[in-house]
MIDOSE-1310 file (N, C-alpha, C; in nm, 2 decimals, decimal comma, always signed):
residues 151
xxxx	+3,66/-3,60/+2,38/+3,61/-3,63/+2,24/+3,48/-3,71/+2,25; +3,38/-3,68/+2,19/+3,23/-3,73/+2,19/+3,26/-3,84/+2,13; +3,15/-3,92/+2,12/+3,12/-4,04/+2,04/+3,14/-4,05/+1,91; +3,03/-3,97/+1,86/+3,01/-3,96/+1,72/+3,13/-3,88/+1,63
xxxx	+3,24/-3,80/+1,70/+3,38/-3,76/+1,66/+3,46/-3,89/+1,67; +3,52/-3,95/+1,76/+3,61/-4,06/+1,75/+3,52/-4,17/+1,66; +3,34/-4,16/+1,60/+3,32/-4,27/+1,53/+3,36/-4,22/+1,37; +3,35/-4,05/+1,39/+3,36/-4,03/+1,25/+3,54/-4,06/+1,19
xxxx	+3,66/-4,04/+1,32/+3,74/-4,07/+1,31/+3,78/-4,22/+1,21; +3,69/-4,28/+1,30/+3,77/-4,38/+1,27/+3,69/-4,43/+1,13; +3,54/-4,45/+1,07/+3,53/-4,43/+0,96/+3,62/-4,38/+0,86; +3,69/-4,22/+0,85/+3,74/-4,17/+0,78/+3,91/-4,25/+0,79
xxxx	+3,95/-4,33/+0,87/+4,06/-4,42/+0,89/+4,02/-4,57/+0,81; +3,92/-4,60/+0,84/+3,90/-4,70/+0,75/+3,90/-4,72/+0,61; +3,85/-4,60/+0,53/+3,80/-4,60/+0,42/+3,94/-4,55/+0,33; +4,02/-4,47/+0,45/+4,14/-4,43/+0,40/+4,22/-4,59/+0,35
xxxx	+4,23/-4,67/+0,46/+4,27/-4,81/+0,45/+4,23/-4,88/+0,33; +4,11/-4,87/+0,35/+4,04/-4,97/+0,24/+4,08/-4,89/+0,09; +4,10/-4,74/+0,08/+4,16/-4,68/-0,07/+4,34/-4,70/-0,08; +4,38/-4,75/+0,02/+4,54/-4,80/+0,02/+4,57/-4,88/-0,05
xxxx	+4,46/-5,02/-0,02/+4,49/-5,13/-0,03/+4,43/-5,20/-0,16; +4,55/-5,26/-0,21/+4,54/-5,35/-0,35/+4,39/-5,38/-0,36; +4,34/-5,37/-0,44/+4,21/-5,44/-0,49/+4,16/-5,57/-0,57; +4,15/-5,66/-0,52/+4,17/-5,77/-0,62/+4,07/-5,77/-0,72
xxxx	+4,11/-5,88/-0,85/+4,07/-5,80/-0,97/+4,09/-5,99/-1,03; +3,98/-6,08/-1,03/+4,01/-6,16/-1,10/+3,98/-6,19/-1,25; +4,06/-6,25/-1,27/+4,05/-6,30/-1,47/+4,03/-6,15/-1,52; +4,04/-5,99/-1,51/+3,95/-5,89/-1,53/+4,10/-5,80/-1,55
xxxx	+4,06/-5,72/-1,72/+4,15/-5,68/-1,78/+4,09/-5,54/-1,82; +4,19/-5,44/-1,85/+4,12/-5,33/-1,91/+4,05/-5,31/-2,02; +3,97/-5,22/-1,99/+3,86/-5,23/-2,12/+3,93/-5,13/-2,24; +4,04/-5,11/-2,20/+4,10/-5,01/-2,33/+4,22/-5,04/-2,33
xxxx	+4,35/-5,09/-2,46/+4,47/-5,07/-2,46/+4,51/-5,18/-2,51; +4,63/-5,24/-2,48/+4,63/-5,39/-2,53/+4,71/-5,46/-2,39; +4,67/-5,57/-2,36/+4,71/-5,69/-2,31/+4,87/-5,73/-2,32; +4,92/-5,77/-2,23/+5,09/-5,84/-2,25/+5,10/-5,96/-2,35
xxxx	+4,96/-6,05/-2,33/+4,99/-6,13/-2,47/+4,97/-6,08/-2,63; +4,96/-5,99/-2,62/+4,92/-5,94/-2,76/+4,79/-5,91/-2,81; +4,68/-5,95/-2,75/+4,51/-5,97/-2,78/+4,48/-5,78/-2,75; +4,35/-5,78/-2,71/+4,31/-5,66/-2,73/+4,19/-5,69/-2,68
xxxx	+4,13/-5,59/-2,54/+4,02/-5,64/-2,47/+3,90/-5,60/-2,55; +3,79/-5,70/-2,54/+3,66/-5,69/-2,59/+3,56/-5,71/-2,48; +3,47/-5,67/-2,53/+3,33/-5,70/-2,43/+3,32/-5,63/-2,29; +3,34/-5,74/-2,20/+3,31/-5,67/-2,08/+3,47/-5,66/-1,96
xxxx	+3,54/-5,68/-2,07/+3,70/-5,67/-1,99/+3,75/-5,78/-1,94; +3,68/-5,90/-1,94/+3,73/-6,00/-1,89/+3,76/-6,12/-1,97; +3,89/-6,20/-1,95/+3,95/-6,27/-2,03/+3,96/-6,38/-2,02; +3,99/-6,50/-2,06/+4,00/-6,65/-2,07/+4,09/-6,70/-2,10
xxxx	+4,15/-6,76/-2,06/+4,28/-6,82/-2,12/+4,25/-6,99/-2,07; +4,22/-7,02/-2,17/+4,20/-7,23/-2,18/+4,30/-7,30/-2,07; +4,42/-7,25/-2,09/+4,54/-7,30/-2,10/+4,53/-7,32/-1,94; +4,48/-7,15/-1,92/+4,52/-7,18/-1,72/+4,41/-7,25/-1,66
xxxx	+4,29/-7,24/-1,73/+4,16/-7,32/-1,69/+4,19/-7,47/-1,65; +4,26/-7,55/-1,75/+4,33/-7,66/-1,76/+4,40/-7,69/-1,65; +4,52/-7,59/-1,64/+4,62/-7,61/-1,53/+4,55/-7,59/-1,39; +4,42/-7,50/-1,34/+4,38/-7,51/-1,28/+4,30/-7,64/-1,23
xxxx	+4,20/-7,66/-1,30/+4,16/-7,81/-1,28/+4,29/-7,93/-1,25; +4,37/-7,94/-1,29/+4,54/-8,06/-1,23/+4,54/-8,02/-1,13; +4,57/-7,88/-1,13/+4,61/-7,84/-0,99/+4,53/-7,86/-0,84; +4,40/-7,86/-0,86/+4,29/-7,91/-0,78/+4,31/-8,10/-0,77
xxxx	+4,35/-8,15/-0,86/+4,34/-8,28/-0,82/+4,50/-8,33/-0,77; +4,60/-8,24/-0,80/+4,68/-8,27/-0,71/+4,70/-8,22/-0,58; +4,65/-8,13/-0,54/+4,61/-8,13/-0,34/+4,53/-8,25/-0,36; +4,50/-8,30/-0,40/+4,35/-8,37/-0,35/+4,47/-8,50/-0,36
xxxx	+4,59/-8,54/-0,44/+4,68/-8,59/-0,39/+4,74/-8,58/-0,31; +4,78/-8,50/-0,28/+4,83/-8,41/-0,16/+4,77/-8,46/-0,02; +4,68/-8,45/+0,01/+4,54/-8,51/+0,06/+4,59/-8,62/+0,15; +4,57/-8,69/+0,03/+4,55/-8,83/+0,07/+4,71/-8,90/+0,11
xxxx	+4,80/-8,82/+0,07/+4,94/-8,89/+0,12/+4,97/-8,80/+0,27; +4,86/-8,72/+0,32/+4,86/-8,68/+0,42/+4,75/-8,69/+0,55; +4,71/-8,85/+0,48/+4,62/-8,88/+0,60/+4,72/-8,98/+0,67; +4,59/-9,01/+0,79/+4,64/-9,10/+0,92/+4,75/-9,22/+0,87
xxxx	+4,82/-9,22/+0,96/+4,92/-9,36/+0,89/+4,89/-9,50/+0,95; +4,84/-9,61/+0,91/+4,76/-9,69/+0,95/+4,83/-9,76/+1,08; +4,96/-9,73/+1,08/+5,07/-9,80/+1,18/+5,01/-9,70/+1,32; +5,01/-9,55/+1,33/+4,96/-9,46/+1,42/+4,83/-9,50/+1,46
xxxx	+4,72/-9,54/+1,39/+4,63/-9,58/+1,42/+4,63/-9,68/+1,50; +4,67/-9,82/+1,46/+4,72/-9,94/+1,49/+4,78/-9,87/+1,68; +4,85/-9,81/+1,66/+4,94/-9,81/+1,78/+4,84/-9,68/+1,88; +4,75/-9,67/+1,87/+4,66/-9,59/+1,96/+4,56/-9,69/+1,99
xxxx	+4,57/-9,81/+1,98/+4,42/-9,87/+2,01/+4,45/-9,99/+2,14; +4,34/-9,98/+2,20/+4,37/-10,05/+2,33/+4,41/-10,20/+2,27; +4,47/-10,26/+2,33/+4,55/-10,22/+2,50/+4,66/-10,15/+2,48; +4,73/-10,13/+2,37/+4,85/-10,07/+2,36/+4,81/-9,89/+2,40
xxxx	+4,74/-9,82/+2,42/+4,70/-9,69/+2,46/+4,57/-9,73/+2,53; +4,57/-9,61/+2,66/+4,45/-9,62/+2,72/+4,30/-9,66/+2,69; +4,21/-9,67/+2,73/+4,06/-9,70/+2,65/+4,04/-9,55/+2,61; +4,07/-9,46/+2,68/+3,95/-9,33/+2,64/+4,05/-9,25/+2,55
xxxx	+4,19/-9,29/+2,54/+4,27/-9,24/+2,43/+4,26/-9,30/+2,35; +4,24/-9,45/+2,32/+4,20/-9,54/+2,18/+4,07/-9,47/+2,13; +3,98/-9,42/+2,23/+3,80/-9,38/+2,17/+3,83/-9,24/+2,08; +3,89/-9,18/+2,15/+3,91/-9,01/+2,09/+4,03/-9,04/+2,00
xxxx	+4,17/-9,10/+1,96/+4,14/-9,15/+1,84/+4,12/-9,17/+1,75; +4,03/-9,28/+1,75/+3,91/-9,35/+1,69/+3,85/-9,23/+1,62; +3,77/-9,21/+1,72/+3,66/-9,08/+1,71/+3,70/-8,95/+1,59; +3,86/-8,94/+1,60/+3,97/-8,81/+1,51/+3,95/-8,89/+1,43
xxxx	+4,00/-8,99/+1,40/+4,04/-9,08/+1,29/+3,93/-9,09/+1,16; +3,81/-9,15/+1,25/+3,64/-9,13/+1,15/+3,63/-9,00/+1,13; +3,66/-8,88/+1,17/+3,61/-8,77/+1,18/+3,72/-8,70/+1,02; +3,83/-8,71/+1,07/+3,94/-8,69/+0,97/+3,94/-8,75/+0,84
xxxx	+3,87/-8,90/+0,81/+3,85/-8,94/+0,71/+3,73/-8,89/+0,67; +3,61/-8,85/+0,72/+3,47/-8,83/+0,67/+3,51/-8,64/+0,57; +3,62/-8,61/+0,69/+3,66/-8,50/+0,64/+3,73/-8,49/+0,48; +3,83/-8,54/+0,50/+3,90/-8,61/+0,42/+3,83/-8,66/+0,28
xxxx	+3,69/-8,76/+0,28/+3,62/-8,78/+0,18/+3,53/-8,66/+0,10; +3,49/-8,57/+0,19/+3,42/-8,46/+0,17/+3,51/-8,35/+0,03; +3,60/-8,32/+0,11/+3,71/-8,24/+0,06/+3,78/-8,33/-0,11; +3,79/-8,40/-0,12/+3,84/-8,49/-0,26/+3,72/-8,49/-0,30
xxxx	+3,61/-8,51/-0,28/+3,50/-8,52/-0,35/+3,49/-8,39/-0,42; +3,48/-8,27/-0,36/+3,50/-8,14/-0,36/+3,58/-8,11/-0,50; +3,70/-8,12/-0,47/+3,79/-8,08/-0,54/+3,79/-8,17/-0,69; +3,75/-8,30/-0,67/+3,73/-8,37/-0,79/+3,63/-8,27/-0,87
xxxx	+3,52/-8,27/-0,80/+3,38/-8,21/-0,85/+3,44/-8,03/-0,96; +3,49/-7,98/-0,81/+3,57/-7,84/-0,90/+3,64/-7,86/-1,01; +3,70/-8,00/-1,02/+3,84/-7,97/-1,12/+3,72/-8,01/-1,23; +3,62/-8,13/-1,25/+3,54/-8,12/-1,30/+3,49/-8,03/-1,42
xxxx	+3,41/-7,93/-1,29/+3,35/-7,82/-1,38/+3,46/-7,74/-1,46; +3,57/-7,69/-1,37/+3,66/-7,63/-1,51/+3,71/-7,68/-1,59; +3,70/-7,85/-1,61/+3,70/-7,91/-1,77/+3,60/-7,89/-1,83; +3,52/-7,90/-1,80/+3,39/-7,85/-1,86/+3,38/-7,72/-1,90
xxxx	+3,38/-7,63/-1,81/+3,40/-7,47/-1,87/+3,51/-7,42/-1,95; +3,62/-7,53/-1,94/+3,72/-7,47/-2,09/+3,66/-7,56/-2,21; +3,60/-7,64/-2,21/+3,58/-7,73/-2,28/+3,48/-7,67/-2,37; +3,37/-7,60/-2,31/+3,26/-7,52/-2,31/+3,36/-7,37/-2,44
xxxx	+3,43/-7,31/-2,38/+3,51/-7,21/-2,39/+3,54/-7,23/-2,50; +3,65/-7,37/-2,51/+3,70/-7,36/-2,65/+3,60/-7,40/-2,76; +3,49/-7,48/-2,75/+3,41/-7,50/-2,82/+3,33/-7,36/-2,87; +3,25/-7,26/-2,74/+3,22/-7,13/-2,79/+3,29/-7,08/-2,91
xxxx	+3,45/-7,03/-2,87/+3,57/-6,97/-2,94/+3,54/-7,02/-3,10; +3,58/-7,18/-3,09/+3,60/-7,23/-3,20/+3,45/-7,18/-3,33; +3,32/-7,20/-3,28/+3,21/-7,13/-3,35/+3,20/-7,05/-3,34; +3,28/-6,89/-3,31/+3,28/-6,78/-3,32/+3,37/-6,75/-3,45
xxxx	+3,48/-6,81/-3,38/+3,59/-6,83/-3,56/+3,54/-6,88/-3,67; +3,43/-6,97/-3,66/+3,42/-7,04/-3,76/+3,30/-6,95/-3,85; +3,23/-6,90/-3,78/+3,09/-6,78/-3,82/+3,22/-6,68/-3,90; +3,29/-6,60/-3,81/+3,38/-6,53/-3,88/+3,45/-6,57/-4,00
xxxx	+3,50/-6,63/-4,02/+3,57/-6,71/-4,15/+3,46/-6,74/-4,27; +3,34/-6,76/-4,19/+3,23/-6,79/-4,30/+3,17/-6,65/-4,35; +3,17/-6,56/-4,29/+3,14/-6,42/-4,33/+3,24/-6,41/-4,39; +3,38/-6,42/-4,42/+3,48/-6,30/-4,49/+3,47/-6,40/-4,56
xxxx	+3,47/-6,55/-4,61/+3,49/-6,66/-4,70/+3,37/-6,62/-4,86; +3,21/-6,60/-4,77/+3,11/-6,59/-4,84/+3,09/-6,45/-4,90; +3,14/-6,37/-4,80/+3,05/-6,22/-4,81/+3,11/-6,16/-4,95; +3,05/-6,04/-5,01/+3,13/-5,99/-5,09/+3,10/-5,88/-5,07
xxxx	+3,21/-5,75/-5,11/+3,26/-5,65/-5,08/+3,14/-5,51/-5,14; +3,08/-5,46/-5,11/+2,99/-5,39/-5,21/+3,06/-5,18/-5,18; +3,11/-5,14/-5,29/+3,17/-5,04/-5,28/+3,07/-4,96/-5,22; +3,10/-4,83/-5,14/+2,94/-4,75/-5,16/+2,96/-4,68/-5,26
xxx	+2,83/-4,61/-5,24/+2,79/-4,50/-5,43/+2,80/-4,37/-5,39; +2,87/-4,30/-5,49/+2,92/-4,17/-5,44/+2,79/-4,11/-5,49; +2,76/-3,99/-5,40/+2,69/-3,91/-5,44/+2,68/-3,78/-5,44
């Protein structure tokens, strides 16, 4: 078998794979039919839901609790440092210990920052929403109905 046969092989194996396999599809709903909550897709098929935006953002600051009740325990620390453990096992460590916390700070910062922005982006959301309703209500409140003219 030549080269360029076992390459076409295995291309035509791949692509087979890649048409198998689930496709992921976030927040992204069909553009025709109706929805399990009841709604009905508009625009560009993709959907919002406040509710999870919210639960999303907690959920980011609880790993980031998570986190922190899963750093170094100060007793372990304590008990790796010379004289009680060797010098070059007290240095490395040491060395894990700063390295784990810098880590450690990075990452909660992170996740603070994320949960952050999706308060903001539902916040954003429901605000959008709410002056979309409120334009609508003011068109069907104000407008008035003009028959057309037969002709």
């Amino acid at each position: 078998m030549s080269f360029a046969e076992e390459w076409a092989e295995l291309k035509a194996a791949a692509l087979a794979r890649r048409q198998d396999s689930a496709q992921m599809q976030l927040n992204q709903v069909p553009t025709d039919g109706d929805h399990p909550d009841g709604s009905t897709a508009r625009g560009d098929g993709f959907s919002v839901n406040a509710a999870s935006i919210n639960g999303s953002s907690h959920l980011l600051m609880e790993i980031a609790g998570l986190l922190y009740e899963g750093r170094m325990d100060g007793e372990n620390a304590t008990m790796s440092r010379a004289p009680r453990a060797h010098v070059d096992v007290a240095s490395n460590v040491d060395a894990f210990a700063r390295f784990a916390k810098d880590q450690y700070n990075d990452m909660v910062a992170l996740l603070a920052a994320l949960s952050t922005k999706l308060k903001s982006s539902g916040n954003s959301y429901t605000t959008v929403d709410q002056g979309v309703q409120a334009q609508m209500n003011a068109m069907l409140d104000c407008g008035t109905y003009v028959a057309p003219e037969n002709r």
